[in-house]
C-alpha positions, 0 to 999 in steps of 0.5 A, a space after each residue: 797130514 799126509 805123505 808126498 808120493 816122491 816118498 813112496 819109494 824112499 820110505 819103502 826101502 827104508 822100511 825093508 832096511 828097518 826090518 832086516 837089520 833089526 830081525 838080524 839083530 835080533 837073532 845073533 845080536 840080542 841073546 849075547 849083547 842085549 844093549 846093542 841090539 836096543 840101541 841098533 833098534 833105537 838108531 834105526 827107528 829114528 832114521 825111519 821117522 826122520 824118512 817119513 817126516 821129511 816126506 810129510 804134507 801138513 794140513 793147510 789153509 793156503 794164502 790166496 790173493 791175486 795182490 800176494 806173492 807168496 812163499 814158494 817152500 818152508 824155512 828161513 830166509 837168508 837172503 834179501 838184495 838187489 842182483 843182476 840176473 844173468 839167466 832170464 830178465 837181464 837187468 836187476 832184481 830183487 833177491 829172496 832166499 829161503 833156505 831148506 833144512 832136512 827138517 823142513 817140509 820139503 814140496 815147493 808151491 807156487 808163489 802166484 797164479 799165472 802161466 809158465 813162460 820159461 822153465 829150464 834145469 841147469 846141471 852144477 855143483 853142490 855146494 852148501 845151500 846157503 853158499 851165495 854162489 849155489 844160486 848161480 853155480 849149483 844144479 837147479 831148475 828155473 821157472 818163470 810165471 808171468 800173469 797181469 802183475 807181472 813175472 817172477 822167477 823162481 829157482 829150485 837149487 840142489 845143496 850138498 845133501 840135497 841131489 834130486 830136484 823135482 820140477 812138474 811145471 812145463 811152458 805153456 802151462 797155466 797154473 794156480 797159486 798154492 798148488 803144487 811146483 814141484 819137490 827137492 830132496 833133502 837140504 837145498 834151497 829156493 830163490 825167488 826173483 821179484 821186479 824192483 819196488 816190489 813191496 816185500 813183507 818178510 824179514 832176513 831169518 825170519 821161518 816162513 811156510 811155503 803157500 801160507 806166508 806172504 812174501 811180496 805185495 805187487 
């Protein structure tokens, strides 16, 4: 396991939190009320792992298979039905949702290997990830990539914790299924938008893990 660079910074500034509150602590806090001056330790402790957890890039061995389109970010699946996009194709789709726990590897992967076609950020709201309308009216960044088999969209959506989305993908770009899209910080949601009769191969609820489960065979 590993520490995405996105959490350099952020487990930097937690760690330097870390140890000024607990060298203060320590020195008006311990002599005269030791309990309190443990359970700050304690508190603050499990905040720091929680940081460098969430940041964290487990080993894997990634699911490569031109047939496959596999899911772009951990967590589980909340959403599977046939919509109307509005942003892109302009006729229906297939829907799937994956939602993202602060508690889930939060880098997000490429669903297909292919080249970037589209690719736009769109200001919004922040409503709760798993709020139907956070597909269309939350912040979010919308890629499209398109290769043989065809395209599929797939949508990075800021929640109401999670308020910065982390795109690495430009138009024109050729890029690899497995490797990486981009990143969202804490809490949020990813869509993926697939051609109709597109043969899905997971489950509402089901927990899947971003480059490893297959979503869709073409």
């Amino acid at each position: 396991m590993t520490i995405h660079k996105e959490g350099y910074k952020t487990i930097a500034i937690s760690s330097i939190l870390f140890a000024v509150l607990n060298l203060a602590s320590f020195y008006f806090i311990s002599f005269y009320q030791p309990w309190l001056s443990w359970l700050i330790f304690i508190l603050s402790a499990a905040f720091l792992l929680f940081i460098i957890s969430f940041f964290r890039v487990p080993s894997r061995k990634p699911t490569l298979n031109e047939n496959y389109i596999v899911c772009p970010a951990d967590g589980k699946v909340v959403v599977i039905e046939e919509i109307t996009d509005e942003e892109y194709f302009h006729d229906r789709r297939i829907q799937v949702s994956i939602f993202m726990s602060p508690a889930n590897v939060h880098r997000n992967i490429n669903a297909i290997t292919g080249e970037v076609i589209y690719s736009q950020y769109h200001k919004g709201k922040y409503l709760v990830a798993w709020n139907p309308k956070s597909s269309t009216e939350n912040e979010r960044h919308s890629i499209v990539v398109k290769n043989s088999k065809g395209e599929i969209l797939v949508k990075q959506i800021a929640g109401a914790v999670a308020k910065r989305i982390i795109n690495y993908l430009a138009v024109g770009q050729n890029v690899k299924q497995g490797e990486e899209m981009g990143f969202i910080k804490f809490g949020s949601r990813v869509d993926v938008l697939l051609p109709p009769g597109t043969a899905l191969k997971v489950q509402l609820n089901q927990a899947v893990q971003g480059g490893v489960t297959v979503l869709a065979e073409w």
